[in-house]
ROKEZA-162020 format. One record per residue (C-alpha): residue in three letters; x, y, z. Coordinates in steps of 0.2 Angstrom, whole numbers, plus 5000, padded with zeros to 4 digits. Layout:
BEGIN
zado  east  north  up
ALA  X  Y  Z;
...
***
This chain:
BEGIN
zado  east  north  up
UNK  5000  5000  5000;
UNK  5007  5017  4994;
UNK  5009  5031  5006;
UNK  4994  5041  4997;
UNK  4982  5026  4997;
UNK  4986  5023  5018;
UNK  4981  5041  5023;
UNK  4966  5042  5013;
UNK  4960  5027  5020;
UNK  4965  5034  5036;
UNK  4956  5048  5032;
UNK  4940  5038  5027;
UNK  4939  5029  5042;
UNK  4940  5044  5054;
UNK  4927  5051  5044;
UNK  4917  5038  5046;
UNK  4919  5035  5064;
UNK  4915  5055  5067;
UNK  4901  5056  5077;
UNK  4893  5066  5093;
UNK  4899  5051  5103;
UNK  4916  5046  5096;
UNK  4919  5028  5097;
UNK  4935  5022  5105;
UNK  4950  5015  5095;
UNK  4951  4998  5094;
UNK  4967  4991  5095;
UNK  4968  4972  5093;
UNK  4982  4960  5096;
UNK  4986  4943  5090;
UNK  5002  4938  5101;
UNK  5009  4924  5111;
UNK  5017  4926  5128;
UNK  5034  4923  5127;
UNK  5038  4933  5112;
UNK  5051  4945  5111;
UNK  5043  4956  5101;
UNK  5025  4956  5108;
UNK  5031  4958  5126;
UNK  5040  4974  5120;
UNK  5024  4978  5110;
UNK  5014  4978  5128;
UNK  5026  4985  5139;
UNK  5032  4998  5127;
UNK  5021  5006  5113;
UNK  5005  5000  5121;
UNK  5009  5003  5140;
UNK  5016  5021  5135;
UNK  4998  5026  5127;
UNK  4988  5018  5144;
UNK  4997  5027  5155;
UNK  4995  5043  5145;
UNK  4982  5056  5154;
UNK  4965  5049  5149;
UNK  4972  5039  5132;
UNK  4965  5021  5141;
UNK  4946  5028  5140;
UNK  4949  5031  5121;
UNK  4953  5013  5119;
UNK  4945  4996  5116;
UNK  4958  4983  5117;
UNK  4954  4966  5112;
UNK  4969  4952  5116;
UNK  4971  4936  5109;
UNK  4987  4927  5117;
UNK  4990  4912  5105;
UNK  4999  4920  5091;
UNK  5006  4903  5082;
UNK  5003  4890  5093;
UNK  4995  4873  5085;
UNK  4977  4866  5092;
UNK  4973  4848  5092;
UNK  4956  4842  5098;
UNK  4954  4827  5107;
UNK  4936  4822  5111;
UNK  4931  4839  5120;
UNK  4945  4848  5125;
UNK  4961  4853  5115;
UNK  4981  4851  5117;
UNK  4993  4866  5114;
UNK  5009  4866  5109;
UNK  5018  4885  5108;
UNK  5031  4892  5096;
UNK  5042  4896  5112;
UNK  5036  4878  5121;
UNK  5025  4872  5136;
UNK  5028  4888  5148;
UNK  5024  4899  5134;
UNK  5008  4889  5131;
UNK  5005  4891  5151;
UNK  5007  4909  5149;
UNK  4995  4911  5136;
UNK  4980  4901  5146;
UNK  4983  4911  5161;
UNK  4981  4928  5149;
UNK  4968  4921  5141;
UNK  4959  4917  5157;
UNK  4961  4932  5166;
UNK  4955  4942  5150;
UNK  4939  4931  5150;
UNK  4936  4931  5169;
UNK  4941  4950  5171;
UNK  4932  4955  5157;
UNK  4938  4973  5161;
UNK  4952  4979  5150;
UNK  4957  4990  5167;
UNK  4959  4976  5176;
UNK  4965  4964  5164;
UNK  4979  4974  5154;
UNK  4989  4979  5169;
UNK  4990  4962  5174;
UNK  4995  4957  5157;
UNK  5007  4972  5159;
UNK  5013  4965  5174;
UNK  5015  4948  5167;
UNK  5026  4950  5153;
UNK  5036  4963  5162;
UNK  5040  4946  5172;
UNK  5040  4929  5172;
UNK  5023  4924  5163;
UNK  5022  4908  5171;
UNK  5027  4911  5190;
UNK  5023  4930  5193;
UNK  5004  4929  5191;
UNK  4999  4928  5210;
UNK  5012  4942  5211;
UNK  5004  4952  5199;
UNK  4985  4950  5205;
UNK  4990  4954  5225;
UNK  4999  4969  5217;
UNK  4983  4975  5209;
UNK  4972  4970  5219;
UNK  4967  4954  5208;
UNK  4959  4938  5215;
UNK  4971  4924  5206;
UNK  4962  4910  5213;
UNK  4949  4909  5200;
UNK  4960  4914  5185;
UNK  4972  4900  5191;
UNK  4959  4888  5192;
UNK  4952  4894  5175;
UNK  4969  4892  5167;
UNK  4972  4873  5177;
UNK  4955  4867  5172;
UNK  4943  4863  5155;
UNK  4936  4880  5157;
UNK  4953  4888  5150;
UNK  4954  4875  5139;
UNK  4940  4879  5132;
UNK  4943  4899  5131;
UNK  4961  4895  5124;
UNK  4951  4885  5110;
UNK  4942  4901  5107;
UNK  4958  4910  5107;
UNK  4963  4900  5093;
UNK  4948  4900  5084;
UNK  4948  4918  5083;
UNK  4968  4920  5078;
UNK  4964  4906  5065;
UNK  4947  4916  5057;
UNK  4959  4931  5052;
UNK  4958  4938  5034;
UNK  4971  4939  5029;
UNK  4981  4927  5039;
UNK  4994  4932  5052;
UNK  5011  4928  5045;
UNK  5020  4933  5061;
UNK  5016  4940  5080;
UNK  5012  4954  5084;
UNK  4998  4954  5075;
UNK  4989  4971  5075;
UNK  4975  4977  5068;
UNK  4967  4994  5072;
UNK  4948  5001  5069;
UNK  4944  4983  5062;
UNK  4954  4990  5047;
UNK  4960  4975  5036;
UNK  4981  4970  5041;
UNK  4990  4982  5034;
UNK  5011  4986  5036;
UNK  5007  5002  5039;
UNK  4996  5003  5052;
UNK  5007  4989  5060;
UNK  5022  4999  5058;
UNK  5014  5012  5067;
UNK  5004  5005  5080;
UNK  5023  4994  5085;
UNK  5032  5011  5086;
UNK  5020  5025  5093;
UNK  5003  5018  5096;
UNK  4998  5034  5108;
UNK  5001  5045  5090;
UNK  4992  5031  5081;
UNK  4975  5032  5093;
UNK  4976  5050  5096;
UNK  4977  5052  5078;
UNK  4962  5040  5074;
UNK  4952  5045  5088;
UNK  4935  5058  5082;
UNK  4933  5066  5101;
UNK  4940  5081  5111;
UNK  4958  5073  5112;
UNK  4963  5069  5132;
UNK  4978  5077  5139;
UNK  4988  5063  5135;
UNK  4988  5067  5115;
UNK  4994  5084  5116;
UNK  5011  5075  5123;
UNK  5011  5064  5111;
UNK  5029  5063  5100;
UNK  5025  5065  5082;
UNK  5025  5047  5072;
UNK  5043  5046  5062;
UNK  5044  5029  5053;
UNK  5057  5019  5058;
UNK  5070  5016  5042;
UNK  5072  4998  5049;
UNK  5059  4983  5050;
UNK  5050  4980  5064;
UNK  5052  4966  5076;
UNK  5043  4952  5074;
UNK  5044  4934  5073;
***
C-alpha cells in the first residue's frame, strides 16, 4: 500500500467514525506470551499510550494470546503446543483466562502488563496481589477445562483472520483489514496512532504525544 492510498484510508475511516459520541479506537492483538517482540509491543508502545492522561478511556483493546501455537482436539478439549514451548503455552492460558474472567480491559491489561514485564508463568499471583486481583479463580480457569476451552476460542479467533497472520504481533486497528502500515505504526508509537484516529475532544495525554517518524528499519517480529 502506497503512502497516498494509507492516509486516505485513514482519512476515510475517521470520517466515518465522526460522530457526537466518538467511538474508542480499537486496538487488537494477536500475540503469544513469550515473544520477544509482543512483550515489547505491551510494555512499550501500548503501555506508553495507557498510562497517558486519559488515552485508556479512548481505547478498546481486544487480546488474543495464541499467536502461532498449534490446536489439536481430542474428544472435548484441546492440546497446545507454543512456538516458544509448554511455559509459553502456560502463559497464554493464564492471559487468556484472566482476560475472560476479568472482562475489564482495566483490570486485565495491567496484569497482562505485569506479566510479561516478568515471568509469565510464575509471577501471576504476584501480579494479581499487586493489583488488587483475585488469582484463585484465573488460576483455576487456566488449570482446568474452562481455560481450555477459552484458549480453544483464542485459537479459533487467531485462526478466522483475513488475511492470515504471518507473524506475532499481530495488530490490527479500527477493524481496518492488516495492513504494514498501520502495523508499523501501532509497534512504534501507538499513543500517536490512537490520538490520531480518535474523532473526540483529544485527552491530555495526545497533546504530549511525539509525532510518528517511521522507523527506516523493519519492525520486530517473529
Amino acid at each position: 500500500m502506497n503512502s497516498i492510498t494509507f492516509f486516505t484510508v485513514l482519512l476515510f475511516v475517521v470520517a466515518a467514525a465522526a460522530t457526537s459520541n466518538a467511538p474508542p479506537v480499537k486496538v487488537a492483538l494477536y500475540f503469544e506470551s513469550l515473544c520477544p517482540y509482543c512483550q515489547d509491543f505491551i510494555t512499550g508502545s501500548q503501555h506508553k499510550a495507557w498510562v497517558a492522561e486519559g488515552v485508556a478511556d479512548i481505547m478498546s483493546l481486544d487480546y488474543y494470546p495464541y499467536g502461532n501455537a498449534k490446536e489439536t482436539q481430542n474428544g472435548t478439549s484441546y492440546t497446545f503446543s507454543c512456538q516458544h514451548g509448554a511455559n509459553e503455552c502456560t502463559g497464554n492460558l493464564i492471559e487468556t483466562c484472566a482476560i475472560k474472567i476479568l472482562q475489564d480491559q482495566k483490570l486485565w491489561y495491567p496484569f497482562i502488563y505485569c506479566l510479561e514485564s516478568g515471568d509469565v508463568t510464575k509471577d501471576g499471583k504476584t501480579c494479581a496481589t499487586s493489583l488488587g486481583i483475585n488469582w484463585d479463580p484465573i488460576s483455576a480457569c487456566a488449570n482446568g477445562t474452562q481455560g481450555n476451552q477459552y484458549e480453544h476460542e483464542m485459537a479459533v479467533a487467531t485462526n478466522n483472520l483475513v488475511p492470515a497472520h504471518t507473524y506475532v504481533p499481530w495488530i490490527i486497528i479500527n477493524d481496518i483489514s492488516h495492513n504494514d502500515d498501520l502495523q508499523n505504526w501501532a509497534q512504534q508509537n501507538l499513543l500517536s496512532l490512537v490520538c490520531y484516529l480518535y474523532t473526540g475532544t483529544k485527552p491530555a495525554g495526545c497533546y504530549h504525544a511525539q509525532p510518528y517518524r517511521p522507523l527506516p528499519t523493519p519492525i520486530s517480529v517473529q
